[in-house]
N, C-alpha and C positions, 0 to 999 in steps of 0.2 A: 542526578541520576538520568540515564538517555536507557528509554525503552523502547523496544520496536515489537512491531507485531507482524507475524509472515503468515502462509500458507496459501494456497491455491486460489483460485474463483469463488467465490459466493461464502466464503468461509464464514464471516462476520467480523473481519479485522477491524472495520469501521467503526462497526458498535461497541465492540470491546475498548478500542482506544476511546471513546465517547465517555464509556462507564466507568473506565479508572480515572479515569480524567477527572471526571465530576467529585467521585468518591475521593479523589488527593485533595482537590481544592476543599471538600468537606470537613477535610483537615488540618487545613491551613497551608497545603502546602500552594505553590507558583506552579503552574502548569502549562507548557506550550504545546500543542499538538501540531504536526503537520502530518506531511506525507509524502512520497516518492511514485514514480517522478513526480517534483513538483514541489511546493511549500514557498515559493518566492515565487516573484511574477515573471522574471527570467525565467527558472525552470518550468513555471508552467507554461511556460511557451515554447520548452520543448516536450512537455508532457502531449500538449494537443498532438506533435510530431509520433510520437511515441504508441499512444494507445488509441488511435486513432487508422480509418483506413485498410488498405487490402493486407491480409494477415502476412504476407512476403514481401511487404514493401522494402524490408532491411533485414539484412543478413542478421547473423547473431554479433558478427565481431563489430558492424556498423549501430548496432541493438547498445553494445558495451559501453562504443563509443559518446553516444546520446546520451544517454543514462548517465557516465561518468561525468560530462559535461555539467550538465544539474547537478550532480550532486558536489560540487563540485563548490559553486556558485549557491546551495541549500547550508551547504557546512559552514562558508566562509561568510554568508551573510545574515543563518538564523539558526540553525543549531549550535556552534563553538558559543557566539553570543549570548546564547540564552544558558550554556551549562556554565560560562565563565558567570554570569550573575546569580548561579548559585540553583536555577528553574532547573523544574524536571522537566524534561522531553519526553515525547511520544511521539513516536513515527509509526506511521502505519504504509510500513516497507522499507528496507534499506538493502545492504548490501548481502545478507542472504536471497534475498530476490533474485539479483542480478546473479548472484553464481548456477543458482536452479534454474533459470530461465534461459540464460544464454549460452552456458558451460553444459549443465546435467541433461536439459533436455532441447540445447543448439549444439549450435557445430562451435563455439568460440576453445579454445583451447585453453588448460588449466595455467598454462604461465604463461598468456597474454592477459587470461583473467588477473591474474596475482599483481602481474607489472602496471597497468594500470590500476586497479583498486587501490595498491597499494601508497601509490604517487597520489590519489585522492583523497585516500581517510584518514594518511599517517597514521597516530593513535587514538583518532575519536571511532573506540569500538564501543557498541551497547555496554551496559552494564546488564542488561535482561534482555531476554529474545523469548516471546510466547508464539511457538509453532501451533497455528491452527488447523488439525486435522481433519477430514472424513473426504468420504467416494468424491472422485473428480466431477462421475457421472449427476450428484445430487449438486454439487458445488456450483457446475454449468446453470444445472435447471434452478437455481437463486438467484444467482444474476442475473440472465436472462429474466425472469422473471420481476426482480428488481427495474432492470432498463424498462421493459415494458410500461412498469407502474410510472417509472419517472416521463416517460413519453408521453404518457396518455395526461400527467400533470402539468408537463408543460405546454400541451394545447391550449389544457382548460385554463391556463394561466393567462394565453397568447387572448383566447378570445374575451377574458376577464377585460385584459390593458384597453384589446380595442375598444369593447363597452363602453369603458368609464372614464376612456385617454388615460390609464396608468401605466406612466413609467416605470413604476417597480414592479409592477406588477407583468411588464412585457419583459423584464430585465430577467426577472424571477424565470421566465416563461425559456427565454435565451441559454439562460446558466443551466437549466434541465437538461433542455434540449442536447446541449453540447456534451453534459456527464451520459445520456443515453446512448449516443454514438460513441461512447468508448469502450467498444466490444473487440478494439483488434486479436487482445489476444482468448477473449470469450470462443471466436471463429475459430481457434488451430483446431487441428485434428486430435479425438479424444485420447489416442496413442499419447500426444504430445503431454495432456494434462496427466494422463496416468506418470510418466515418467517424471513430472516437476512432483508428484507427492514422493516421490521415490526419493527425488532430490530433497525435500525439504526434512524427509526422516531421516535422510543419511545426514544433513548436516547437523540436526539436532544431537546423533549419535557423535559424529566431530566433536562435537562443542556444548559436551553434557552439564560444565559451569556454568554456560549463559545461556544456553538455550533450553525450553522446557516444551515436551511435545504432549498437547493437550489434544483431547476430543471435543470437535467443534458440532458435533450434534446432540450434545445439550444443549436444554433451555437457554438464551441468554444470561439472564440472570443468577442460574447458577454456575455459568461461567465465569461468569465473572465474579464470584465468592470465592472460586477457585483460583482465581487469578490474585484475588485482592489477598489471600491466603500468603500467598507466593511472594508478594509484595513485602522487603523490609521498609517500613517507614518510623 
């Protein structure tokens, strides 16, 4: 089974893939979790590219490009692998991201988007897609908020390593530091985020077999009862 989780800023896709996660292996199931960009060490090395830096660094169709690149190199070396062994997947992000963010609220065109994608996913589509809803405007002020909490962790990490000469402890401080600086697309302008929830409802409405458009301001946990609800295992 290959799951993915979408929606805007600050949604809770993170958490959520964390909680079903736990909750499959509770049941015996295999569980791989990654994420987009990103989930191998190649693509996270174009993720830093990516979410990183001044919010117009790259066009939308050079956006696609990146993007497809990883994922590219995410499929062929740790999703196909892990669903051909039979593991469930969990991505938190794939290729409704890339249509909402580049297409619905870029300039990339809908059959550049298609010609590409499609020459990247072949047929590894989700079997499940949980769209996570609410205001752009709350969604901003999470992350943000979030980055905040991770920057002010990664100091107190920084001046821990220098204390006591711990390396995990300045590593730990490093790995913060760098997820806190990935605001690029935190920065677009709030028109742009209104428009990606636009996007992520229209595709749910597209693609009403696999995608299921839930309210992400509820509590966590009963989010995820909701979701686990949702779940055939």
């Amino acid at each position: 089974m290959f799951i993915t989780f979408e929606g805007g800023e600050g949604t809770g896709k993170s958490t959520q893939v964390r909680l079903l996660a736990d909750r499959l292996m509770r049941h015996g199931k295999r569980v791989v979790t990654t994420r987009e960009p990103g989930g191998t060490e190649d693509a996270e090395a174009v993720r830093k590219l990516f979410v990183s830096g001044d919010p117009n660094r790259w066009t939308s169709d050079e956006e696609l490009l990146l993007i497809s690149a990883a994922r590219s190199n995410h499929l062929r070396t740790l999703i196909r692998p892990a669903l051909e062994r039979g593991d469930t997947v969990i991505c938190d992000r794939f290729l409704d991201s890339t249509f909402v963010y580049q297409v619905h609220a870029g300039t990339t065109s809908p059959a550049f988007f298609e010609a590409v994608s499609q020459n990247t996913i072949g047929n590894t589509w989700p079997t499940k897609t949980f769209i996570l809803d609410m205001d752009p405007i709350e969604g901003i002020l999470r992350s943000r908020n979030r980055m905040a909490r991770m920057k002010i962790a990664s100091e107190q990490y920084f001046a821990e390593g220098i204390e006591t000469q711990s390396d995990e402890s300045i590593e730990s401080g490093i790995l913060l530091s760098n997820a806190s600086s990935e605001d690029r697309f935190e920065r677009k302008d709030i028109e742009v985020h209104k428009k990606m929830r636009e996007g992520f409802i229209q595709v749910a409405h597209n693609f009403p077999q696999r995608c299921v458009l839930i309210d992400a301001l509820v509590p966590p946990d009963i989010l995820a009862d909701q979701i686990w609800q949702l779940i055939n295992v």
